[in-house]
N, C-alpha and C positions, 0 to 999 in steps of 0.2 A: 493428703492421703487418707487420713482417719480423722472424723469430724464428730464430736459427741454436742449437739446442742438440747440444752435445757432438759437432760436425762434424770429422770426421778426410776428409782425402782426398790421393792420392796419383800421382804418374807413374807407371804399371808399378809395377816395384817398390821405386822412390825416395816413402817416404813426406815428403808437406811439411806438413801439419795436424795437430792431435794434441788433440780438444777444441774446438772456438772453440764460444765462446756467443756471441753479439750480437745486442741488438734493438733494433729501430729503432720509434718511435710515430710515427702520421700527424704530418705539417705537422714532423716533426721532421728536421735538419740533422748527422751522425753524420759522425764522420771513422775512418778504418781509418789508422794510422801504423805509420813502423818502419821499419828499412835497408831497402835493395836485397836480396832474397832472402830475406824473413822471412817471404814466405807472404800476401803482402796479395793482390796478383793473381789467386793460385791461390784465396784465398776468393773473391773475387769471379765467377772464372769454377766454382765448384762452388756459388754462389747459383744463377748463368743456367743453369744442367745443361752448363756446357762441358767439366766435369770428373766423375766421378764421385765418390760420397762413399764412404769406404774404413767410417764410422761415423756415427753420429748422425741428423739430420732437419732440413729447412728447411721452414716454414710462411711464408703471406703471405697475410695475410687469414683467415685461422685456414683456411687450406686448405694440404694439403703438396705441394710445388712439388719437393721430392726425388724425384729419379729421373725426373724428366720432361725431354723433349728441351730443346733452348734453344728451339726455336719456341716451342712451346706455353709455357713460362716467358715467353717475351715479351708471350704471347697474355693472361697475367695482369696484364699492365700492371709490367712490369718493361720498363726500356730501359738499358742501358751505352753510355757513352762510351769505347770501348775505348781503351786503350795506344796509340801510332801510329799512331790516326785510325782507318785502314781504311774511306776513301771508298770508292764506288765511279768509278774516275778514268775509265772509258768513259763514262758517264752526267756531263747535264751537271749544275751544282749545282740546277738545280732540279729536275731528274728525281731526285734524289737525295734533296730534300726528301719528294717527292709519293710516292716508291718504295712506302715503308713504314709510309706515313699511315695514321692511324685513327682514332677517336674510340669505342672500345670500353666507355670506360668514362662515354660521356654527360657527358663536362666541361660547365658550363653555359658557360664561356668558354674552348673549346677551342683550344690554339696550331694558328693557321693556315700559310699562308705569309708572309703582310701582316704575321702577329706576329712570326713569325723572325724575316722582314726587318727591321721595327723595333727587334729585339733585337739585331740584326749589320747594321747600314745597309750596311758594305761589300759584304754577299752581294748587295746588288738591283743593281749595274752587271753583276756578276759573274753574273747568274743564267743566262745561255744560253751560258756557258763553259765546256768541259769538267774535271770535277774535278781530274782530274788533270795540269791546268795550272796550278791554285791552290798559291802559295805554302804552307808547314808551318801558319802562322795564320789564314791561310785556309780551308784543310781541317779544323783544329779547332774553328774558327767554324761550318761547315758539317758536322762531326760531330755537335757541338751539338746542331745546329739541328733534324739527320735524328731525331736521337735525342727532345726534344722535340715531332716532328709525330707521335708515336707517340701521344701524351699519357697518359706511364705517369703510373700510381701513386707510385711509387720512380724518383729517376733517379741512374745508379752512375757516378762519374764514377775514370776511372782515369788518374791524372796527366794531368790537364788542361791543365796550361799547363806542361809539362816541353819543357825545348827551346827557347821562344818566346823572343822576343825584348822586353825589356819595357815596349815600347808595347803588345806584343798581350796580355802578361802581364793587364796593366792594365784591356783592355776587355773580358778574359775575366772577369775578377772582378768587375768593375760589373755585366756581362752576370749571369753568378751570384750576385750579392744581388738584381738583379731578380728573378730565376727563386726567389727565396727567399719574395720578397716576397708570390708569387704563393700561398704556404700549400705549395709543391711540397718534397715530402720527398725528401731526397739522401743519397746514401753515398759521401763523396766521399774519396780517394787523393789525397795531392799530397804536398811537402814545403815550402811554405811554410808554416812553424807562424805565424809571424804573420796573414798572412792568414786561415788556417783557425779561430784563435781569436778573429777577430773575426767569421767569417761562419758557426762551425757551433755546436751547443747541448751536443756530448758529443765525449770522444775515445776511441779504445781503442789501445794499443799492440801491437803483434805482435813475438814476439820467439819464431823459431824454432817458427814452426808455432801460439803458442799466445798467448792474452790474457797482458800481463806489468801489464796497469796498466789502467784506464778513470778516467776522471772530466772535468770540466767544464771550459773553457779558462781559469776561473782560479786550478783547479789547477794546470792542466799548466804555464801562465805564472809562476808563483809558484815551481814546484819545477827549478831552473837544473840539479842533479845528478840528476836523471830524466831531460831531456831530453839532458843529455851523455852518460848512461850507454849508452840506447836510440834516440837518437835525430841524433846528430853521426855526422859521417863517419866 
């Protein structure tokens, strides 16, 4: 489905990639790992074209999505769950649902707003309230949510439940084995490794720009001096 070969990309001229390969197959569940600063964000915004690519190529659907704006990348059926939300907080939460709605790709059971809401009960008191009155769990609940009425192909999630508090931790990851359930393919950011090897099918580690590891969560659970070398504070 999503194929990053030999992706270099850079700020000006602060290089942060240097190679990534990673590919993702339909209905499949992918984690990107790795400290603060190693380059995971900056892949994910050089998938969306938020970034430019200093090298390499990104295909999706055996078409190349490199070098194209973020619109048109989203217009492919890509949708992120950015970093710090990024509601929109004038709009109320359901205008924000219905914003950016689509059904481009003919889902036969496309996410409506009836499914959001069933996905996140607490959004339907909340729905004629402005976003940006919504508590941090709130607003990720309802980033979620915007980002699902899209009904991408790929859904990218970039620390999701970073912040939260962990009651909302909790209904964010029930919420995301649903959304799993559903065959919906994710490329999801976080640092709960436990969680993530129980909810995703492959890992890859980043380490300065570049792949330092890939393999399956019982790998990466099995090997304690991998995860301390690349992946402790």
């Amino acid at each position: 489905m999503l194929e990053l070969r030999q992706v270099g990309a850079a700020y000006g001229s602060s290089r942060v990639l240097f190679g990534v390969d990673l590919a993702i197959a339909e209905g499949e569940v992918v984690t990107l790992l790795g400290r603060n600063g190693m380059g995971k964000t900056t892949t994910v915004n050089a998938i969306m074209g938020l970034v430019s690519l200093t090298q390499g190529d990104i295909s999706f659907r055996g078409t190349r999505i490199s070098g194209l704006p973020a619109y048109k990348v989203a217009r492919n059926g890509l949708a992120l769950v950015p970093e710090g939300r990024q509601v929109f907080p004038n709009l109320t939460v359901e205008e924000n649902l219905v914003a950016t709605a689509a059904n481009r790709g003919r889902a036969a059971s496309p996410w409506t707003l009836e499914a959001v809401y069933g996905l996140f009960p607490a959004l339907t008191p909340l729905a004629p309230r402005s976003a940006g009155l919504l508590s941090g769990g709130e607003q990720q609940m309802l980033s979620i949510g915007r980002a699902l009425m899209t009904n991408p192909r790929l859904l990218i999630l970039d620390e999701a439940t970073e912040g939260l508090a962990p009651r909302i931790r909790r209904e964010i990851w029930d919420a995301l084995v649903r959304i799993r359930e559903r065959g919906q393919s994710v490329l999801v950011i976080d640092k709960n490794i436990d969680m993530l090897c129980r909810f995703a099918d492959r890992h890859h580690i980043l380490e300065k720009g570049r792949i330092v590891w890939s393999g399956s969560s019982q790998d990466l659970m099995s090997d304690q001096a991998l995860r301390m070398r690349f992946l402790s504070a």
